[in-house]
C-alpha positions in Angstrom: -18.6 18.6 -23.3 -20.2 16.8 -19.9 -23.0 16.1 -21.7 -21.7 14.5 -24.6 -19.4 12.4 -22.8 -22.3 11.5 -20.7 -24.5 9.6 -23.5 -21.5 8.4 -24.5 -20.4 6.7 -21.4 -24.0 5.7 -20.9 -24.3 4.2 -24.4 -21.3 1.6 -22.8 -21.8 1.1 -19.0 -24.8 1.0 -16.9 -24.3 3.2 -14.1 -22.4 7.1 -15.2 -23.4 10.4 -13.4 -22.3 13.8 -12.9 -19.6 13.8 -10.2 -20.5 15.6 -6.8 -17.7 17.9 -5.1 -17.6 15.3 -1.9 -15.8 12.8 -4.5 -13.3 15.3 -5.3 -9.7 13.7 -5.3 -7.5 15.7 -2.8 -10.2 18.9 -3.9 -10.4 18.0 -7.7 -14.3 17.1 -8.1 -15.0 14.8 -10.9 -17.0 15.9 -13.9 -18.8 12.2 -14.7 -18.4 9.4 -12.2 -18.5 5.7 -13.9 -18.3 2.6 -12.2 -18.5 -0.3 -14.5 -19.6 -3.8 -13.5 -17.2 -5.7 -16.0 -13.9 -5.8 -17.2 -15.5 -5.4 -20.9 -17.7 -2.0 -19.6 -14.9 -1.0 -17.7 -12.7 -1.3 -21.2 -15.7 0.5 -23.2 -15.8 3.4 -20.7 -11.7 3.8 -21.2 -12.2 3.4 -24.7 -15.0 6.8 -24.8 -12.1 8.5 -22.4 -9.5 7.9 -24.9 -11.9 9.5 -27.6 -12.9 12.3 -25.5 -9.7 12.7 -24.4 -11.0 12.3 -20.7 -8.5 12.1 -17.6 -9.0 9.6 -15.6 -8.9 8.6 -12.0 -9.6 5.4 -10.5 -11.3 5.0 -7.1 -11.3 2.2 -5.0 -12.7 2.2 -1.6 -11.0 5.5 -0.7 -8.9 4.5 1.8 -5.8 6.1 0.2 -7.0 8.2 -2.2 -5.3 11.1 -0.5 -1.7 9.5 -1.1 0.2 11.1 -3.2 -1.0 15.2 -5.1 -4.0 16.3 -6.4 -4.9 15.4 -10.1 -4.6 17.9 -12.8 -7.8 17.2 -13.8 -10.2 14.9 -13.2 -12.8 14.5 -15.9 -13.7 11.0 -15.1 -13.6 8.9 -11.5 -13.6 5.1 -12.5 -15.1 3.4 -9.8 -14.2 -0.1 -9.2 -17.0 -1.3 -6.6 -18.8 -3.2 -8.7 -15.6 -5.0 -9.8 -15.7 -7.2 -6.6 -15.7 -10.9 -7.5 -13.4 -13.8 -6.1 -13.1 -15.0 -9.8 -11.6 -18.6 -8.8 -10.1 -20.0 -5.6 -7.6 -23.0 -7.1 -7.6 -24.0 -3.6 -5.0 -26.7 -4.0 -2.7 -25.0 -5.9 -2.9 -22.0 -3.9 -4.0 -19.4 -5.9 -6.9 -17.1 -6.3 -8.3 -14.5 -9.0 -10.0 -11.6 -7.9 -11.5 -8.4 -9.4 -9.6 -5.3 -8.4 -12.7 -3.5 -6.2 -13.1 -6.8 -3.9 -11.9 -5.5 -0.4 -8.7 -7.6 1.3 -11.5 -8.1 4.1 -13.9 -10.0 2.1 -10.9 -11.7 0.5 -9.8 -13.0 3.8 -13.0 -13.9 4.7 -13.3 -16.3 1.9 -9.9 -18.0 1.7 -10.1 -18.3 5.5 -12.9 -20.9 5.0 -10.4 -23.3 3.1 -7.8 -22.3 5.6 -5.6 -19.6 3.3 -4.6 -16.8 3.4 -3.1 -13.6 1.3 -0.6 -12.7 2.7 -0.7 -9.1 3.1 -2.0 -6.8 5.8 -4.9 -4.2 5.7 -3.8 -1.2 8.0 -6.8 0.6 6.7 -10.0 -1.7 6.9 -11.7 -1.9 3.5 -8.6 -1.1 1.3 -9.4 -2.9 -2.1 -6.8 -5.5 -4.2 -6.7 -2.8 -6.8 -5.6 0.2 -4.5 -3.3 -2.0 -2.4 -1.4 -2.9 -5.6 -2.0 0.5 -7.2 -0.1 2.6 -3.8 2.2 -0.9 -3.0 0.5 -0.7 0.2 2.0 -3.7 2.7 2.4 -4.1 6.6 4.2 -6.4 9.0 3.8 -9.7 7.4 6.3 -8.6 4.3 9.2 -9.5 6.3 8.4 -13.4 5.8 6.2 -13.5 2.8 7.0 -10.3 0.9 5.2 -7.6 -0.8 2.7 -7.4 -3.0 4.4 -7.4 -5.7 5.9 -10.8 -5.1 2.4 -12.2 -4.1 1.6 -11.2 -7.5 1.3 -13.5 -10.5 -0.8 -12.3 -12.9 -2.5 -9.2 -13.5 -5.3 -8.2 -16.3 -4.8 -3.8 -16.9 -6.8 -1.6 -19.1 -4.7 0.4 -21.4 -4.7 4.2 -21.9 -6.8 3.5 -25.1 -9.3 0.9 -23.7 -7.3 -1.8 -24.9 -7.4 -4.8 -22.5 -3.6 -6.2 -21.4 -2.7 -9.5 -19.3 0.4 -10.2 -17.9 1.6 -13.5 -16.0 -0.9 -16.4 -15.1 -2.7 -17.9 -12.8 -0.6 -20.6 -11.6 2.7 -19.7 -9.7 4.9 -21.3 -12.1 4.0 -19.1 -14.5 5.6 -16.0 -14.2 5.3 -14.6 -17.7 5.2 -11.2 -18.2 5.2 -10.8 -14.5 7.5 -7.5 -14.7 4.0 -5.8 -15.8 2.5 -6.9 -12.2 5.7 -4.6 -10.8 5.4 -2.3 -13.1 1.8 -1.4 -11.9 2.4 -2.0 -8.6 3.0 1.3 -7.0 2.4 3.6 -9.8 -0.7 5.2 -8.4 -3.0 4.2 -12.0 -0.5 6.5 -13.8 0.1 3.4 -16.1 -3.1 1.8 -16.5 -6.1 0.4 -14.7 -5.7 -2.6 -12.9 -9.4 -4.7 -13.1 -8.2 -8.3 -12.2 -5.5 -10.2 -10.0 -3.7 -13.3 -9.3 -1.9 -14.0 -6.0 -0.2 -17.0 -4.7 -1.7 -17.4 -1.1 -0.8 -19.6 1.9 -2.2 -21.7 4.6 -3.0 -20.0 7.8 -1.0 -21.1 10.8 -2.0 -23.0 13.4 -0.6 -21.0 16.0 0.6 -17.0 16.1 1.9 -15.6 19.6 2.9 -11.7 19.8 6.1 -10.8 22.2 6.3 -7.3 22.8 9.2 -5.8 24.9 10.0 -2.1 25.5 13.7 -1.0 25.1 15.2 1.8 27.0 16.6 3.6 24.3 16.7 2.9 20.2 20.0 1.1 20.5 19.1 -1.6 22.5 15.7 -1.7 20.1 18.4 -2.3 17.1 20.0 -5.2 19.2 17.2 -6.8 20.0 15.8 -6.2 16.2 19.2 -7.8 15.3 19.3 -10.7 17.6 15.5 -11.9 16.6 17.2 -11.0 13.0 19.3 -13.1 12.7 18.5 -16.2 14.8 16.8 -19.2 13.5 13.4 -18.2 14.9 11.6 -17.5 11.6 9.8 -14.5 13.3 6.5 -13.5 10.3 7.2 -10.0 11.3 9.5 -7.5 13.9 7.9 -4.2 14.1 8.2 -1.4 16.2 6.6 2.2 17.9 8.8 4.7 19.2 8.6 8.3 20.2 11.9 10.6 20.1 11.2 10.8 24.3 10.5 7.8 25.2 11.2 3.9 25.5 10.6 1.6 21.9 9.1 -1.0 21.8 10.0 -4.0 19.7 7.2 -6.7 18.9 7.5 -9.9 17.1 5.2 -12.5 15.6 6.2 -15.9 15.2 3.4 -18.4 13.5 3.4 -21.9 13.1 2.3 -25.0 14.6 1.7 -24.5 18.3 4.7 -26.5 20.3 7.0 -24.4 17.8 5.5 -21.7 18.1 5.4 -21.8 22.4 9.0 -22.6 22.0 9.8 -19.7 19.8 7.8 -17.4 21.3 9.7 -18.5 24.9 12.9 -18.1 22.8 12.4 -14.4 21.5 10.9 -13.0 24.8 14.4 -14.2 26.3 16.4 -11.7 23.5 13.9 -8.8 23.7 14.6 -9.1 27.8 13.1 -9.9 31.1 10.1 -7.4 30.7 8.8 -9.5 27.5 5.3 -10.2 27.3 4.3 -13.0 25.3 0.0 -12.5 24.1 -2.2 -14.8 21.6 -3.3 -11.0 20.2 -1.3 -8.3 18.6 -0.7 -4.9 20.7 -3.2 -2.1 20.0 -0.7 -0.2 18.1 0.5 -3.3 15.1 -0.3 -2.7 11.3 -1.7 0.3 12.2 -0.4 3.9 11.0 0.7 6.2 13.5 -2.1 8.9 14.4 -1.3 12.6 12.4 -2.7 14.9 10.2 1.2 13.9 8.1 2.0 10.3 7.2 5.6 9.9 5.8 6.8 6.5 4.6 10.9 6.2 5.4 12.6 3.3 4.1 16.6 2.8 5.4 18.4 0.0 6.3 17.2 -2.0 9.5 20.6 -0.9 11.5 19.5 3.1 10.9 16.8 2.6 13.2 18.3 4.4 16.2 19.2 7.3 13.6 15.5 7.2 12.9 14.4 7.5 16.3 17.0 10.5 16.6 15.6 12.3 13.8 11.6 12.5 15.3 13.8 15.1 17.6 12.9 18.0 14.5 9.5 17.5 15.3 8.5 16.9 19.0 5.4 14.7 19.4 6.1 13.2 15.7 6.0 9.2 16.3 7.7 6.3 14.4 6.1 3.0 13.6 6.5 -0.3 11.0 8.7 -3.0 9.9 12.1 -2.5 12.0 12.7 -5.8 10.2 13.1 -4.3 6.6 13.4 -1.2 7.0 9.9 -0.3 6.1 8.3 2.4 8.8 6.1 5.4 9.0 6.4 8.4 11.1 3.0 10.1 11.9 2.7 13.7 12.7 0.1 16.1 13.3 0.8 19.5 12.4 -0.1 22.4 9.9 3.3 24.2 10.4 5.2 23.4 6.9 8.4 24.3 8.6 8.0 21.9 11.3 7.0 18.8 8.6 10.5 20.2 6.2 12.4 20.0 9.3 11.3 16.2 10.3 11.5 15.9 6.7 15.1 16.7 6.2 16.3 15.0 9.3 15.0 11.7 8.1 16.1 12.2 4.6 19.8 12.6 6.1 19.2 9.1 7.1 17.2 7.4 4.2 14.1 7.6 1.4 11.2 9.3 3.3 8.1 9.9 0.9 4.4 12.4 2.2 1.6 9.8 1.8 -0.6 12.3 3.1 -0.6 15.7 4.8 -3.0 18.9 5.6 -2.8 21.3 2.5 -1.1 24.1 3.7 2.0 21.5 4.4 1.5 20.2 1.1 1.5 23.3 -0.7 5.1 23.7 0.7 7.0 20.7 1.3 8.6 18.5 -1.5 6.7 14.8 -1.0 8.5 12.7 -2.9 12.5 13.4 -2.5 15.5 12.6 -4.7 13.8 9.8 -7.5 17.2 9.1 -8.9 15.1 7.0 -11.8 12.2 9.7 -12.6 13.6 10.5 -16.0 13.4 6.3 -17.0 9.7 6.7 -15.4 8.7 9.5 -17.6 9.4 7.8 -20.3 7.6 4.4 -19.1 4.7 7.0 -18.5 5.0 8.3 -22.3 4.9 4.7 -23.8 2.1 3.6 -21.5 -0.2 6.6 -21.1 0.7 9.0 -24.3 -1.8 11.6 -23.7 -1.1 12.0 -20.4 -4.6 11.4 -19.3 -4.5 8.4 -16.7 -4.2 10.1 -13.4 -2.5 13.3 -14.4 -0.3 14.9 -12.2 -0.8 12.1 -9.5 2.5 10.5 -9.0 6.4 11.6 -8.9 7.7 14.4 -11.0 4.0 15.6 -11.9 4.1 12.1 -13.8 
Protein backbone atom coordinates (compact mmCIF):
# COMPACT_ATOMS: atom_id res chain seq x y z
CA UNK A 1 0.00 0.00 0.00
CA UNK A 2 3.21 2.56 0.79
CA UNK A 3 4.30 1.91 -2.45
CA UNK A 4 1.39 2.58 -4.40
CA UNK A 5 0.60 5.68 -2.74
CA UNK A 6 4.09 6.64 -3.24
CA UNK A 7 4.01 6.79 -7.29
CA UNK A 8 1.00 8.26 -6.79
CA UNK A 9 1.99 11.11 -4.68
CA UNK A 10 5.03 11.44 -6.80
CA UNK A 11 3.02 11.43 -10.07
CA UNK A 12 1.46 15.07 -8.34
CA UNK A 13 4.20 16.76 -6.11
CA UNK A 14 7.80 16.97 -6.47
CA UNK A 15 9.27 16.06 -3.22
CA UNK A 16 7.32 12.60 -1.32
CA UNK A 17 9.39 10.02 0.79
CA UNK A 18 9.02 7.40 3.21
CA UNK A 19 8.58 8.92 6.65
CA UNK A 20 11.44 8.37 9.28
CA UNK A 21 10.45 7.44 13.05
CA UNK A 22 12.11 11.06 14.28
CA UNK A 23 8.98 12.68 12.34
CA UNK A 24 6.67 10.71 14.32
CA UNK A 25 3.73 12.92 15.68
CA UNK A 26 3.62 12.50 19.57
CA UNK A 27 5.21 8.61 18.60
CA UNK A 28 3.08 8.08 15.42
CA UNK A 29 5.82 7.83 12.52
CA UNK A 30 4.54 8.80 9.18
CA UNK A 31 4.33 6.26 6.35
CA UNK A 32 5.10 8.91 3.25
CA UNK A 33 6.17 12.47 4.03
CA UNK A 34 5.03 15.14 1.24
CA UNK A 35 5.75 18.61 1.28
CA UNK A 36 4.24 20.36 -1.68
CA UNK A 37 5.59 23.65 -3.14
CA UNK A 38 2.06 24.97 -4.30
CA UNK A 39 -1.26 25.40 -3.30
CA UNK A 40 -2.28 23.33 -6.60
CA UNK A 41 0.44 20.27 -5.54
CA UNK A 42 -0.56 20.65 -2.21
CA UNK A 43 -4.44 20.08 -3.52
CA UNK A 44 -3.23 17.16 -5.87
CA UNK A 45 -1.48 15.43 -2.93
CA UNK A 46 -4.95 15.70 -0.81
CA UNK A 47 -6.73 14.73 -3.75
CA UNK A 48 -4.36 11.03 -3.94
CA UNK A 49 -5.10 10.97 0.14
CA UNK A 50 -8.74 11.15 -0.39
CA UNK A 51 -8.41 8.25 -2.98
CA UNK A 52 -6.19 6.22 -0.90
CA UNK A 53 -8.03 6.98 1.89
CA UNK A 54 -4.75 8.38 3.61
CA UNK A 55 -4.86 10.19 7.10
CA UNK A 56 -3.32 13.06 7.13
CA UNK A 57 -1.26 15.37 9.29
CA UNK A 58 0.04 18.64 8.60
CA UNK A 59 3.46 19.86 9.82
CA UNK A 60 4.60 23.15 10.15
CA UNK A 61 7.80 24.10 11.75
CA UNK A 62 7.10 21.76 14.72
CA UNK A 63 6.97 24.05 17.24
CA UNK A 64 3.64 22.71 18.60
CA UNK A 65 3.16 19.69 17.10
CA UNK A 66 3.08 18.07 20.48
CA UNK A 67 -0.23 20.04 21.44
CA UNK A 68 -2.96 18.25 21.80
CA UNK A 69 -2.94 13.61 21.45
CA UNK A 70 -1.26 11.45 19.32
CA UNK A 71 -2.91 10.70 15.80
CA UNK A 72 -4.64 7.54 15.12
CA UNK A 73 -2.81 7.19 12.32
CA UNK A 74 -0.66 8.88 10.39
CA UNK A 75 -0.29 7.72 6.77
CA UNK A 76 0.73 10.96 5.39
CA UNK A 77 2.75 14.22 7.10
CA UNK A 78 1.92 17.28 4.76
CA UNK A 79 4.67 19.53 5.11
CA UNK A 80 4.13 23.03 4.59
CA UNK A 81 7.87 24.44 4.32
CA UNK A 82 7.94 25.03 0.99
CA UNK A 83 4.59 27.01 1.29
CA UNK A 84 6.57 30.11 2.57
CA UNK A 85 5.79 33.14 0.39
CA UNK A 86 4.70 36.74 1.41
CA UNK A 87 2.15 36.55 -1.45
CA UNK A 88 1.37 40.54 -1.45
CA UNK A 89 2.01 43.32 1.07
CA UNK A 90 -1.02 46.00 0.22
CA UNK A 91 1.11 48.21 2.29
CA UNK A 92 -1.34 51.03 2.30
CA UNK A 93 -4.28 49.33 3.02
CA UNK A 94 -2.67 47.29 5.61
CA UNK A 95 -2.91 43.98 4.71
CA UNK A 96 -0.70 41.12 3.67
CA UNK A 97 -1.17 37.43 2.04
CA UNK A 98 1.03 34.83 3.06
CA UNK A 99 1.50 31.08 2.50
CA UNK A 100 0.76 29.09 5.57
CA UNK A 101 4.63 27.52 6.12
CA UNK A 102 6.16 31.34 6.11
CA UNK A 103 7.41 31.66 9.78
CA UNK A 104 5.89 34.86 11.96
CA UNK A 105 9.76 35.75 12.12
CA UNK A 106 10.32 36.20 8.48
CA UNK A 107 6.89 37.83 8.42
CA UNK A 108 7.99 40.40 10.82
CA UNK A 109 11.01 40.84 9.21
CA UNK A 110 9.40 41.95 6.08
CA UNK A 111 6.53 44.15 7.20
CA UNK A 112 8.98 45.79 9.63
CA UNK A 113 10.73 47.38 6.55
CA UNK A 114 7.41 49.40 5.65
CA UNK A 115 6.99 49.88 9.30
CA UNK A 116 4.03 47.19 10.11
CA UNK A 117 3.37 44.86 11.95
CA UNK A 118 1.16 41.58 12.64
CA UNK A 119 0.05 41.79 15.39
CA UNK A 120 0.54 38.67 17.22
CA UNK A 121 3.34 37.25 19.35
CA UNK A 122 5.69 34.19 18.70
CA UNK A 123 6.39 32.57 22.21
CA UNK A 124 8.06 29.82 20.32
CA UNK A 125 10.66 31.26 17.62
CA UNK A 126 9.88 29.90 14.19
CA UNK A 127 6.10 29.00 14.82
CA UNK A 128 4.59 29.25 11.10
CA UNK A 129 1.07 31.41 10.06
CA UNK A 130 -0.45 28.05 9.49
CA UNK A 131 0.27 26.33 12.94
CA UNK A 132 -0.38 29.59 14.79
CA UNK A 133 -3.90 29.73 13.23
CA UNK A 134 -4.23 25.90 13.23
CA UNK A 135 -3.52 25.67 17.63
CA UNK A 136 -5.04 29.66 18.06
CA UNK A 137 -1.73 30.26 19.40
CA UNK A 138 -1.52 34.14 20.71
CA UNK A 139 0.52 36.08 23.60
CA UNK A 140 0.46 39.38 25.32
CA UNK A 141 -0.39 41.70 22.53
CA UNK A 142 -4.21 40.11 22.25
CA UNK A 143 -5.29 42.38 24.93
CA UNK A 144 -5.19 45.53 22.54
CA UNK A 145 -5.29 44.09 19.09
CA UNK A 146 -6.93 40.65 19.58
CA UNK A 147 -6.41 37.15 18.50
CA UNK A 148 -5.72 35.60 15.59
CA UNK A 149 -8.76 35.01 14.69
CA UNK A 150 -9.79 38.69 14.48
CA UNK A 151 -6.45 39.52 12.54
CA UNK A 152 -7.88 37.21 10.22
CA UNK A 153 -9.62 38.13 6.92
CA UNK A 154 -9.38 35.72 4.53
CA UNK A 155 -8.21 32.33 4.49
CA UNK A 156 -7.67 29.83 1.28
CA UNK A 157 -8.19 25.67 3.02
CA UNK A 158 -7.81 22.48 1.20
CA UNK A 159 -10.74 20.25 1.68
CA UNK A 160 -10.88 16.60 2.88
CA UNK A 161 -11.24 15.64 -0.85
CA UNK A 162 -8.57 17.95 -2.38
CA UNK A 163 -10.96 20.46 -3.24
CA UNK A 164 -9.59 23.98 -2.79
CA UNK A 165 -12.07 26.54 -0.49
CA UNK A 166 -11.61 30.43 0.09
CA UNK A 167 -13.17 32.27 2.60
CA UNK A 168 -13.24 36.20 3.26
CA UNK A 169 -10.80 38.64 1.23
CA UNK A 170 -8.05 40.42 1.21
CA UNK A 171 -9.09 43.76 2.08
CA UNK A 172 -10.54 44.39 5.74
CA UNK A 173 -13.82 45.44 4.65
CA UNK A 174 -14.48 42.31 3.30
CA UNK A 175 -15.39 40.04 5.70
CA UNK A 176 -17.23 37.39 3.70
CA UNK A 177 -17.28 34.15 4.73
CA UNK A 178 -15.00 35.08 7.52
CA UNK A 179 -16.70 32.56 10.04
CA UNK A 180 -14.57 29.80 8.01
CA UNK A 181 -11.17 31.81 9.18
CA UNK A 182 -12.79 30.96 13.02
CA UNK A 183 -13.80 27.97 12.20
CA UNK A 184 -10.20 26.82 11.36
CA UNK A 185 -8.66 28.64 13.77
CA UNK A 186 -8.01 26.38 16.63
CA UNK A 187 -9.09 23.19 15.28
CA UNK A 188 -5.71 21.52 15.16
CA UNK A 189 -6.13 20.64 10.87
CA UNK A 190 -9.09 18.39 11.97
CA UNK A 191 -11.14 20.53 9.40
CA UNK A 192 -8.99 21.15 6.63
CA UNK A 193 -5.59 22.43 5.60
CA UNK A 194 -4.93 25.92 5.83
CA UNK A 195 -2.26 26.86 2.70
CA UNK A 196 -2.86 30.73 2.52
CA UNK A 197 -3.76 33.84 4.77
CA UNK A 198 -4.89 37.28 5.06
CA UNK A 199 -4.30 39.49 8.04
CA UNK A 200 -5.01 43.12 8.69
CA UNK A 201 -1.65 44.42 10.14
CA UNK A 202 -0.69 47.70 11.88
CA UNK A 203 1.98 50.28 12.07
CA UNK A 204 4.65 49.72 14.58
CA UNK A 205 4.84 52.18 17.39
CA UNK A 206 7.19 54.67 17.81
CA UNK A 207 7.77 54.09 21.32
CA UNK A 208 7.13 50.75 23.76
CA UNK A 209 8.22 51.08 27.54
CA UNK A 210 7.84 47.88 29.92
CA UNK A 211 6.83 48.57 33.80
CA UNK A 212 7.21 45.67 35.87
CA UNK A 213 6.23 45.71 39.59
CA UNK A 214 6.23 42.73 41.96
CA UNK A 215 3.08 42.48 44.32
CA UNK A 216 3.25 40.91 47.68
CA UNK A 217 0.59 38.60 47.40
CA UNK A 218 -2.02 37.74 44.22
CA UNK A 219 -4.58 40.28 45.62
CA UNK A 220 -2.77 43.18 45.30
CA UNK A 221 -1.55 41.72 41.68
CA UNK A 222 -5.55 41.80 40.88
CA UNK A 223 -5.63 45.47 42.05
CA UNK A 224 -3.04 46.67 40.32
CA UNK A 225 -4.25 44.41 37.08
CA UNK A 226 -7.63 46.22 37.74
CA UNK A 227 -6.37 49.72 38.21
CA UNK A 228 -4.13 49.60 34.78
CA UNK A 229 -7.58 47.87 33.67
CA UNK A 230 -9.57 50.10 33.75
CA UNK A 231 -7.83 53.49 33.43
CA UNK A 232 -7.42 55.42 30.34
CA UNK A 233 -3.77 54.22 29.74
CA UNK A 234 -4.42 52.04 26.72
CA UNK A 235 -1.74 49.51 28.08
CA UNK A 236 -0.91 46.81 24.54
CA UNK A 237 -0.71 44.19 27.11
CA UNK A 238 -0.76 43.35 31.35
CA UNK A 239 0.77 40.11 31.93
CA UNK A 240 2.03 38.36 34.76
CA UNK A 241 4.48 35.39 36.50
CA UNK A 242 3.63 34.08 39.72
CA UNK A 243 4.64 31.11 41.83
CA UNK A 244 2.07 29.70 44.71
CA UNK A 245 5.27 30.91 47.31
CA UNK A 246 6.21 33.78 46.26
CA UNK A 247 5.56 37.64 45.22
CA UNK A 248 3.73 38.27 41.40
CA UNK A 249 4.73 40.21 39.34
CA UNK A 250 2.57 42.38 37.13
CA UNK A 251 4.18 43.93 33.81
CA UNK A 252 2.63 46.26 31.33
CA UNK A 253 3.39 47.55 27.86
CA UNK A 254 2.15 50.68 26.80
CA UNK A 255 3.19 51.74 22.90
CA UNK A 256 2.77 54.80 21.24
CA UNK A 257 4.34 57.91 20.30
CA UNK A 258 7.11 58.65 22.77
CA UNK A 259 5.88 61.79 25.04
CA UNK A 260 2.66 59.49 25.56
CA UNK A 261 4.22 56.89 26.02
CA UNK A 262 6.88 58.50 28.86
CA UNK A 263 3.73 59.85 30.37
CA UNK A 264 1.94 56.54 30.48
CA UNK A 265 4.59 54.60 31.41
CA UNK A 266 5.24 57.38 34.52
CA UNK A 267 1.42 56.92 35.07
CA UNK A 268 1.20 52.94 35.40
CA UNK A 269 4.47 52.54 37.47
CA UNK A 270 2.56 54.96 40.02
CA UNK A 271 -0.58 52.13 40.21
CA UNK A 272 1.67 49.00 40.17
CA UNK A 273 3.61 50.97 43.31
CA UNK A 274 6.81 52.53 44.48
CA UNK A 275 8.99 49.47 43.49
CA UNK A 276 8.01 49.92 39.60
CA UNK A 277 10.54 49.75 37.15
CA UNK A 278 10.02 51.30 33.98
CA UNK A 279 12.73 49.47 30.96
CA UNK A 280 12.77 50.14 26.94
CA UNK A 281 13.02 45.96 26.96
CA UNK A 282 10.63 43.38 28.10
CA UNK A 283 11.62 41.22 31.32
CA UNK A 284 13.26 37.84 30.52
CA UNK A 285 10.23 36.01 31.49
CA UNK A 286 7.30 38.05 28.74
CA UNK A 287 5.63 35.86 25.86
CA UNK A 288 7.43 33.20 26.95
CA UNK A 289 5.87 29.78 28.39
CA UNK A 290 6.60 28.91 31.74
CA UNK A 291 9.57 26.17 31.92
CA UNK A 292 7.87 22.26 32.51
CA UNK A 293 7.80 19.06 31.08
CA UNK A 294 3.36 19.98 31.44
CA UNK A 295 1.95 23.15 29.81
CA UNK A 296 -1.74 23.79 30.75
CA UNK A 297 -3.63 26.70 29.08
CA UNK A 298 -6.34 28.22 31.91
CA UNK A 299 -8.66 30.65 30.72
CA UNK A 300 -11.02 32.47 33.75
CA UNK A 301 -12.01 35.74 34.23
CA UNK A 302 -9.22 38.46 34.97
CA UNK A 303 -10.67 38.90 38.78
CA UNK A 304 -9.96 34.88 39.38
CA UNK A 305 -6.38 35.60 39.26
CA UNK A 306 -5.67 35.31 42.98
CA UNK A 307 -7.83 31.95 42.84
CA UNK A 308 -5.35 30.97 40.21
CA UNK A 309 -2.36 31.72 42.16
CA UNK A 310 -4.09 29.67 45.07
CA UNK A 311 -4.55 26.70 43.10
CA UNK A 312 -0.54 26.19 41.90
CA UNK A 313 -0.71 25.16 45.87
CA UNK A 314 -1.71 21.24 44.34
CA UNK A 315 1.42 21.20 42.81
CA UNK A 316 4.42 22.85 44.60
CA UNK A 317 7.06 24.35 42.16
CA UNK A 318 4.08 24.45 39.31
CA UNK A 319 4.37 28.35 37.96
CA UNK A 320 1.70 30.61 36.42
CA UNK A 321 2.25 32.97 33.55
CA UNK A 322 0.20 35.14 30.51
CA UNK A 323 -2.33 37.62 29.90
CA UNK A 324 -3.71 38.73 33.52
CA UNK A 325 -5.49 41.19 31.31
CA UNK A 326 -7.89 38.60 29.60
CA UNK A 327 -7.74 36.02 31.34
CA UNK A 328 -5.47 34.12 29.06
CA UNK A 329 -2.41 32.24 31.17
CA UNK A 330 -0.44 29.13 31.38
CA UNK A 331 0.82 27.20 34.22
CA UNK A 332 4.08 25.22 33.61
CA UNK A 333 5.00 22.25 35.47
CA UNK A 334 7.52 19.73 35.39
CA UNK A 335 6.59 16.45 36.65
CA UNK A 336 5.94 12.69 35.57
CA UNK A 337 3.63 11.99 38.67
CA UNK A 338 -0.07 11.87 36.90
CA UNK A 339 -1.43 12.37 40.32
CA UNK A 340 0.35 15.48 41.02
CA UNK A 341 -0.67 17.06 37.22
CA UNK A 342 -4.79 15.73 38.14
CA UNK A 343 -4.41 17.44 41.28
CA UNK A 344 -3.18 20.93 39.80
CA UNK A 345 -5.50 19.93 37.19
CA UNK A 346 -8.62 19.85 39.34
CA UNK A 347 -7.74 22.81 41.47
CA UNK A 348 -7.62 25.09 38.45
CA UNK A 349 -10.59 23.60 36.86
CA UNK A 350 -12.60 24.54 40.16
CA UNK A 351 -11.71 28.01 39.14
CA UNK A 352 -11.98 28.01 35.13
CA UNK A 353 -11.20 26.14 31.54
CA UNK A 354 -7.71 24.67 31.93
CA UNK A 355 -6.69 22.60 28.65
CA UNK A 356 -2.88 20.01 28.54
CA UNK A 357 -1.05 21.52 25.54
CA UNK A 358 1.61 19.26 26.29
CA UNK A 359 2.81 16.81 28.87
CA UNK A 360 5.41 13.62 29.37
CA UNK A 361 3.53 10.39 28.37
CA UNK A 362 2.98 8.69 31.33
CA UNK A 363 0.90 11.98 32.53
CA UNK A 364 -0.82 11.84 29.38
CA UNK A 365 -1.73 8.43 29.37
CA UNK A 366 -3.80 9.35 32.61
CA UNK A 367 -5.03 12.73 32.93
CA UNK A 368 -8.10 14.09 30.91
CA UNK A 369 -6.50 17.18 28.64
CA UNK A 370 -9.19 18.80 27.41
CA UNK A 371 -12.12 19.14 30.32
CA UNK A 372 -15.85 19.70 30.13
CA UNK A 373 -16.39 20.85 26.05
CA UNK A 374 -19.91 21.70 26.68
CA UNK A 375 -20.11 22.13 22.58
CA UNK A 376 -18.23 18.77 21.51
CA UNK A 377 -21.36 17.13 20.20
CA UNK A 378 -22.02 20.47 17.64
CA UNK A 379 -18.09 19.95 16.81
CA UNK A 380 -18.49 16.37 15.89
CA UNK A 381 -20.86 17.05 13.67
CA UNK A 382 -18.82 20.21 12.05
CA UNK A 383 -16.07 17.47 11.85
CA UNK A 384 -18.55 14.97 9.92
CA UNK A 385 -19.56 17.65 7.33
CA UNK A 386 -16.00 18.86 6.84
CA UNK A 387 -13.84 15.74 7.08
CA UNK A 388 -16.35 12.68 6.37
CA UNK A 389 -13.90 9.94 6.44
CA UNK A 390 -12.40 10.96 9.35
CA UNK A 391 -9.05 11.05 7.84
CA UNK A 392 -7.63 14.78 8.51
CA UNK A 393 -5.77 14.53 11.70
CA UNK A 394 -7.51 11.63 13.25
CA UNK A 395 -7.86 11.43 16.75
CA UNK A 396 -5.94 14.87 17.19
CA UNK A 397 -8.38 17.25 18.76
CA UNK A 398 -11.24 17.11 21.54
CA UNK A 399 -13.46 14.12 22.00
CA UNK A 400 -10.99 11.90 19.68
CA UNK A 401 -12.44 14.39 16.93
Amino acid sequence: MTGDALEALRRVCDEVREGRPEEGVLGVTPSIVAAPGTVEEASAVMRVAAERDLAVIPRGNETRLDWGMPPTRCDLLLDTARLDRVIEHAADDLVVKVEAGLSLDRLAETLAAHGQRLALDRPLPGSTVGGTLATAAGGPLRLLYGSSRDLLIGVTMIRADGQVAKAGGKVVKNVAGYDLGKLLTGSFGTLGLIVEAAFRLHPLPQARAYVTGAAEHAERAWQAVRGVLHSPLAPAAIEVDAASDGPVTVGVLVEGVPEGVAARAEAVAGVLGPDARIADAPPRWWGVYPEGSTLIEVTAPPSALPRLVAALAAAPGARLRGSAGLGGLFVGLDTTDPAEAAALLKALRSVGAATVRYAPQPVRDEIDLWGPVPALTLMRRVKDQFDPGHRLSPGRFVGGI
